[in-house]
N, C-alpha and C positions, 0 to 999 in steps of 0.2 A: 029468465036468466038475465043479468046483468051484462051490461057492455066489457069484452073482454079490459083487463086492465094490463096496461104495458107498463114490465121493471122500471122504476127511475134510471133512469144515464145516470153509469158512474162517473162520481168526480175526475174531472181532467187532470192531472199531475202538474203540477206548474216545471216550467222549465228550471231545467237545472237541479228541483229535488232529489230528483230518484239518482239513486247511485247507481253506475253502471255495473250489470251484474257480471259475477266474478265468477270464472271458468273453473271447471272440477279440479283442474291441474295448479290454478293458484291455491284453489282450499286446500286440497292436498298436500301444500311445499310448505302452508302454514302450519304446519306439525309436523311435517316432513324434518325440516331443516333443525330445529331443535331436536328432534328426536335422534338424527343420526350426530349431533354433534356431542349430545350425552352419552350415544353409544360408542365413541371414540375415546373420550375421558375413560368410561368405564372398561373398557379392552386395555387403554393404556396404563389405567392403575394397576394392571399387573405384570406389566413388561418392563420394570424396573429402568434403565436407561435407554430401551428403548430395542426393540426386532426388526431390524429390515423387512423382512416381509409381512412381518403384520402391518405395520404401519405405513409400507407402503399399497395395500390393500386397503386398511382405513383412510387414507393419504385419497387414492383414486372413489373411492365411497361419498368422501367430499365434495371432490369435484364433478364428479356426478351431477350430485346436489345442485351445486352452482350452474353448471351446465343448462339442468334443468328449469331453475329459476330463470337464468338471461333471455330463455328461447320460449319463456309463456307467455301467452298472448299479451296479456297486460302486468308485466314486472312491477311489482314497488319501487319507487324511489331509493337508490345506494345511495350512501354517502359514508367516505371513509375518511378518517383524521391521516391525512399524508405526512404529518409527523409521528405517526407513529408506521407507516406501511414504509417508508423511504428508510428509516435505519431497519428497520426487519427485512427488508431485500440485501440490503447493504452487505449486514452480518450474516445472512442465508449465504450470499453469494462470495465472501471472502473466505469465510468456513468452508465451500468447498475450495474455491481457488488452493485455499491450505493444503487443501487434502491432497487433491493433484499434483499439487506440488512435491509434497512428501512422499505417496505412492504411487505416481501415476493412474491414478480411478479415484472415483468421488464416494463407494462402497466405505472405506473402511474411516470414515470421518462422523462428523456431528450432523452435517447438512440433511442424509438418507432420511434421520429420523427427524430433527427439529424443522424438516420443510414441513410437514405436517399443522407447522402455527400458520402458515400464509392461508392456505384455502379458508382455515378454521377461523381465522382474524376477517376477512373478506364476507363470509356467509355471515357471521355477525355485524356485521355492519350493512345488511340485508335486511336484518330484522328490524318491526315493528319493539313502537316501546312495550307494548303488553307481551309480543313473544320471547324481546328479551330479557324481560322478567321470569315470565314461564322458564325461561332456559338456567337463568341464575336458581332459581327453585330448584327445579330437579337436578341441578348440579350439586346444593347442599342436599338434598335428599338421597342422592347416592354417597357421597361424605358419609354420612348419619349411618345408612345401610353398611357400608363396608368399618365404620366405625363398631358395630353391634355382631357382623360377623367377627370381627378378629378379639372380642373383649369374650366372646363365644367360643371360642377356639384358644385364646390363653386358657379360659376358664377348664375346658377337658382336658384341652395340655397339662395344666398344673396338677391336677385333681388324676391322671393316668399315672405321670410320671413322679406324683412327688413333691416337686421342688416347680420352683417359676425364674423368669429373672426378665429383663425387658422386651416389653411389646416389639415384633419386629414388625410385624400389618402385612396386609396384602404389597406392600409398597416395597416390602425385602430390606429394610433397612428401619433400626429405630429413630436417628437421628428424621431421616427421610418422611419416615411416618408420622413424626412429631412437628414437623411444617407443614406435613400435608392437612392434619388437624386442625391447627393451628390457622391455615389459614381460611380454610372450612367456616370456624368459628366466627370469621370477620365476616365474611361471605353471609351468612345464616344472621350475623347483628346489624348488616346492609337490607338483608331481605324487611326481616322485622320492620326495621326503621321503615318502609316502604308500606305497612303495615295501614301506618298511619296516614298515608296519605292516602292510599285505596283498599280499603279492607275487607282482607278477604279470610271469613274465621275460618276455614275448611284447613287451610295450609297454613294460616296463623297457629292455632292447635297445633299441627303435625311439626312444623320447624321449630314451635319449641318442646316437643316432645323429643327430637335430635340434640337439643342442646346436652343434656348431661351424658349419654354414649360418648358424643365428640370430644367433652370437654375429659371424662377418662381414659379416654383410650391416647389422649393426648398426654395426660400425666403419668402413665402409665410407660413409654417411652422413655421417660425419665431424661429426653435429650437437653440438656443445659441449651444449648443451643435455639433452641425452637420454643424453652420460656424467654430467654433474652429477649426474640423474637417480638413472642406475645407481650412481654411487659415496654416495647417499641411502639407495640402497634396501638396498646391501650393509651401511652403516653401521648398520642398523637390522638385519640378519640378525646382524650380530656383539653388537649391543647384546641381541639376545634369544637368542640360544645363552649368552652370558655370564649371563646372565639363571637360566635353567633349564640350567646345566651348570659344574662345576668348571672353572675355570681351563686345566689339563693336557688338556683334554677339547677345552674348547670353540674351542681355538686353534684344531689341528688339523681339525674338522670348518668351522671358515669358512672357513681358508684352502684347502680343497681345490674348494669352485666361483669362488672366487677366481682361483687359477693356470688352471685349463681354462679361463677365460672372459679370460685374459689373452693364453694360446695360442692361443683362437679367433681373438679381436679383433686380432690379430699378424697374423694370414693377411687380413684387410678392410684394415690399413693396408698389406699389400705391395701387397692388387691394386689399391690405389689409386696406390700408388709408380709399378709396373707401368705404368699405362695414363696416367698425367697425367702422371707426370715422369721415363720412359723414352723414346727413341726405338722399342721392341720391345713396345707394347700384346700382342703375342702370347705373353707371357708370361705374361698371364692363364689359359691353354690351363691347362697345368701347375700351374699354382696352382689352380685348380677341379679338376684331378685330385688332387692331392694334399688337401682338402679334403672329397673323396668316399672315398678310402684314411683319411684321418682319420678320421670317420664310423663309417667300418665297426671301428677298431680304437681307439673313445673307450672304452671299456668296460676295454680293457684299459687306457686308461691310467686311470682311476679306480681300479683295482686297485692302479697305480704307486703313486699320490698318496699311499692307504690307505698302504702300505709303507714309504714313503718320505715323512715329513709336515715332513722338513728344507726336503727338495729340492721339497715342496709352500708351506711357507713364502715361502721364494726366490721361486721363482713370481708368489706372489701380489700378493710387494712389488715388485716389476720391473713390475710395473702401473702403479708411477709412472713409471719413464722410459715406457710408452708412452699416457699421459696428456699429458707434455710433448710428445712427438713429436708427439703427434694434433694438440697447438695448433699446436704449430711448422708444422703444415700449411697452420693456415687462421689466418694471424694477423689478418685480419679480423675475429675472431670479437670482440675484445677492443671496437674498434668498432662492431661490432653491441649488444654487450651496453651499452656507451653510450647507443646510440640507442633501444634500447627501456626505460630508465629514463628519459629524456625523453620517451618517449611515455607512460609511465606518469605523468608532473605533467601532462601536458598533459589525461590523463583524467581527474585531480583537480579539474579547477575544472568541471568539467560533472555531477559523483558528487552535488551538491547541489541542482542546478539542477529536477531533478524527480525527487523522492524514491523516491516509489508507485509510476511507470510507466516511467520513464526515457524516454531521448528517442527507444524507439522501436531494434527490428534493423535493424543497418546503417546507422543515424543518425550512429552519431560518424564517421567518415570524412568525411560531407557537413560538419558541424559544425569537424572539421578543416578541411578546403579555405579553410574562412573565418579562419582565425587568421592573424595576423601573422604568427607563429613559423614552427616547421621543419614543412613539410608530410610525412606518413607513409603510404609509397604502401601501405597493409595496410589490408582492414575492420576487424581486431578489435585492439584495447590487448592488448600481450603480458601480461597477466598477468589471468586469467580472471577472479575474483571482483570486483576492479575492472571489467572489461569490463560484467558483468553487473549490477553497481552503477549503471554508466553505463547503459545502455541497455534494463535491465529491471525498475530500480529497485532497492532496499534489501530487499522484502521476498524477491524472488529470491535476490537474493546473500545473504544470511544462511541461505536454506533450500539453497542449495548448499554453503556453510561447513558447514551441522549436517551433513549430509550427509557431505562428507570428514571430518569429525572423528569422527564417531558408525562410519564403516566402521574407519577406524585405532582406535578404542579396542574394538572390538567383538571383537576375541582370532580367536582360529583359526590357521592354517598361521602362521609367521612368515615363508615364502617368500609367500604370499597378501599377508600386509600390508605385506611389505617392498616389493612390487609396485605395492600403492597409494600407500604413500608417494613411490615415483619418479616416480607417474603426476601427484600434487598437485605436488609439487615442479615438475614439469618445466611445470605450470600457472599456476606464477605466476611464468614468462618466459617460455612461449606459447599458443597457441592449440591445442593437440590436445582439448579440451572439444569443439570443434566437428565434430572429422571422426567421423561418425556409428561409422565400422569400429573402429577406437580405443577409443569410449565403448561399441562391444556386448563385443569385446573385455573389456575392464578388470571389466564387470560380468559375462561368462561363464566368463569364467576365473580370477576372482578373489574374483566376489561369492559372498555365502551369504548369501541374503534368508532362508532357514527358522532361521539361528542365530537365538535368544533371541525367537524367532516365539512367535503367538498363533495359536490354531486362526479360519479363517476360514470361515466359512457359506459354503453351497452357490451361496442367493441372492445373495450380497453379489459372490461371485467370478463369478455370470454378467452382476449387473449389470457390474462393471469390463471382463469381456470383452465385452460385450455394446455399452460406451458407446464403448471404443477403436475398435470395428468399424466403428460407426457411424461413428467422427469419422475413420477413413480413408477409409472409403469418401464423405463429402462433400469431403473432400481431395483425393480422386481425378477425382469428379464435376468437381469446379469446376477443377481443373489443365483438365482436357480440354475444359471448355467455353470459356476464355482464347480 
C-alpha cells in the first residue's frame, strides 16, 4: 500500500471577503416586513375610510415588525427622507390636536386610522433596494387580484340581476375605486420600467398579464374624476421621456402604454354597454373571457406595439373618442363637477374661521346643515387640502401641500411620479386622502422614504416604533371600552 495521502488545506479566505453570516431572524424580517406590509394594504382595501380597530391591530402588527428589526443582532442600514417624516408627524399630530379639540378624545378624528402611514413609511425606509422592489410588486399584484375579483362579481351581478351600472370594487366607492386603479396602473408602468434594468421574466409575464383587469375595472367605474387623473399622470410620463429622450424616441415609448391602456379601457366601457344598456347583461360572460385570453397574450401584443409604433400611435390617440364616450355615458358628470366647486366656496368662508385647529373632523357637514345655501349630502369638501384647511386648520394643510410637492419634485421612476401626480390631482376634486387602502397604496407602491434619506439611530427608530405601538394600542383599548 501506498503512503497514506493527506487532503489539501483549504484555501484561506482573505480578509475582509467573506460576508458576515446573517442570523435566522435577519433572514426572516427579510420577507417578514414586506409581507406584513402587503398584508395591511390588503385588509385596508376593504375598510373603506378606515376601522379603529382593524387598523389599529394592523397599526401594532407593524410595529411589531419594526420592533423586531431594531433589536436583531445586525439591523440594515435606515435611512429616511426627513422631508417627508417631519410633515407626516406634523399633520398626524395637528389631526389629532383637532380632534381633542373638538371632542375631547383622539377616537373620533382621522389620526386613529391614518397613523398607520408612520410605522408603514419607517419599515420602508428599512428596506433593501431588491425588497422594495419585491414590495412594490406584490402591491400591484394584489391591485390586479382584487382588480379580476370585482370584474368577477360585476360579471354575476349583472348576469343574476339583469341590469349593471358602475363598478363600486372592494374599495365601496366607484369614484374611489377608479384612483385606486388608476394609480395601480402607474405603479405596474414603474415596475415594468424596472424591467429593464434588472429582468426578471417570471413577474415581467405576470404584471403584464394584470395590466388589462386593472385597466377595466378602472373604466368600468366610469369616474370622470380618476380619467382626468390618469390623462395627468400620462401627461407628466410624456413630459419626462421627452425630457431624458430625443424626440424620434420618446414618441414611440409613450405612446405604447398609451394604446394598451386604451384597449384595456375599451373592454371596462363594453362591459358597462353590456350590462346597463343591453337587454343581454350575459354578454358580460364572453367579455371576461376574452379579457382572460387577453391577459394571457398582452406580451405579445407589446411585442406588436414595439413593431409597429404607427399602428401604436393610432392607438393611443383614439383614446380621445373613448374619453368622449366615457362622458357621453355619465353626462351627469358635468353636473357633478358644478356642484362640488360650489361646495368648494361654501368651504371658503369657514378656512378662516379657526386657523390653528379648524373646526374639528367631520365638523363641516354639521356647519353645512346650517347654511342657507345648497346643502352637500358628503362629510368631506371635494377638494382635500381645502378640506383640511377647514377642519384641521392651516398648519395641517400646508404640511400636507409640502408633502405632495416635496414627493413630486423628489425624482425617481417617472411612472412612480406620474402616479402621484394622478393621485394629487384627482385630490383636489375628491376625497381619496381619506380611504385608508388608497393612501397605503400610493405610499407602498409609489413612495421611496429612503431616497435623499439620512441615516437614522437605532434609539430614535425604537422610540418612533415604540410610541406608534403605544398610541394603537390605547386606540384599541378605548374603542373597546365605548
Amino acid at each position: 500500500m501506498g503512503p497514506a495521502q493527506t487532503p489539501p488545506p483549504r484555501p484561506r479566505r482573505k480578509e475582509g471577503s467573506a460576508l458576515k453570516p446573517r442570523s435566522w431572524l435577519d433572514a426572516l424580517l427579510d420577507h417578514y416586513i414586506p409581507a406584513c406590509l402587503v398584508l395591511a394594504l390588503a385588509a385596508a382595501s376593504f375598510l373603506g375610510i378606515g376601522e379603529i380597530p382593524t387598523v389599529s391591530v394592523l397599526g401594532l402588527l407593524l410595529c411589531a415588525a419594526g420592533l423586531l428589526r431594531c433589536t436583531a443582532p445586525a439591523p440594515p442600514a435606515c435611512r429616511v427622507d426627513r422631508a417627508s417624516l417631519f410633515p407626516l408627524l406634523l399633520y398626524l399630530g395637528m389631526s389629532a390636536l383637532s380632534t381633542l379639540a373638538a371632542y375631547g378624545d383622539t377616537l373620533r378624528g382621522y389620526a386613529p386610522v391614518q397613523g398607520i402611514l408612520l410605522p408603514a413609511l419607517l419599515l420602508m425606509a428599512c428596506l433593501e433596494e431588491r425588497e422594495l422592489l419585491l414590495l412594490r410588486r406584490l402591491c400591484v399584484l394584489w391591485a390586479g387580484l382584487l382588480a379580476l375579483k370585482d370584474l368577477w362579481s360585476y360579471t354575476l351581478r349583472a348576469v343574476a340581476l339583469g341590469t349593471g351600472s358602475r363598478l363600486t370594487g372592494a374599495i365601496g366607492n366607484p369614484n374611489a375605486s377608479g384612483i385606486f386603479f388608476a394609480v395601480s396602473w402607474f405603479a405596474l408602468l414603474a415596475c415594468l420600467a424596472g424591467e429593464e434594468d434588472a429582468p426578471a421574466p417570471g413577474w415581467g409575464r405576470l404584471l403584464r398579464g394584470l395590466e388589462p383587469p386593472l385597466l377595466a375595472a378602472l373604466a368600468l367605474t366610469l369616474s370622470m374624476g380618476s380619467f382626468a387623473a390618469m390623462g395627468a399622470g400620462a401627461l407628466w410620463l410624456a413630459v419626462s421621456e421627452l425630457q431624458t429622450r430625443p424626440l424620434r424616441e420618446a414618441i414611440p415609448r409613450f405612446c405604447r402604454p398609451l394604446a394598451r391602456a386604451v384597449l384595456g379601457m375599451g373592454v371596462g366601457v363594453l362591459f358597462y354597454l353590456a350590462a346597463a344598456h343591453t337587454a343581454a347583461p350575459y354578454l358580460c360572460i364572453p367579455l371576461l373571457c376574452y379579457l382572460h385570453i387577453a391577459a394571457l397574450c398582452w406580451e405579445s401584443l407589446e411585442k406588436t406595439l414595439r413593431a409597429k409604433p404607427g399602428e401604436a400611435a393610432l392607438l393611443a390617440v383614439s383614446g380621445i373618442l373613448l374619453a368622449g364616450g366615457a362622458v357621453m355615458l355619465r353626462p351627469s358628470s358635468a353636473a357633478t363637477f358644478g356642484e362640488r366647486l360650489e361646495m368648494m366656496a361654501n368651504g371658503l368662508r369657514y378656512l378662516a374661521q379657526r386657523p390653528l385647529l379648524g373646526l374639528g373632523p367631520y365638523q363641516w357637514r354639521l356647519y353645512n346643515l346650517q347654511d342657507p345655501d345648497r346643502y352637500f349630502d358628503t362629510w368631506h369638501i371635494h377638494n382635500i387640502p381645502l378640506h383640511i384647511g377647514v377642519e384641521m386648520g392651516w398648519i395641517a394643510m400646508a404640511a400636507v401641500v409640502v408633502l405632495a410637492v416635496h414627493a413630486l419634485r423628489k425624482g425617481g421612476s417617472p411612472g412612480r411620479r406620474a402616479g402621484i401626480a394622478a393621485f394629487c390631482l384627482h385630490n383636489l376634486m375628491d376625497t381619496s386622502f381619506f380611504y385608508i387602502g388608497i393612501l397605503l397604496l400610493v405610499l407602498l407602491a409609489l413612495g421611496d422614504p429612503a431616497r435623499r434619506g439620512k441615516p437614522v439611530g437605532q434609539r430614535t427608530l425604537l422610540a418612533l416604533f415604540g410610541g406608534s405601538g403605544l398610541f394603537f394600542a390605547a386606540n384599541l383599548a378605548a374603542y373597546l371600552m365605548l
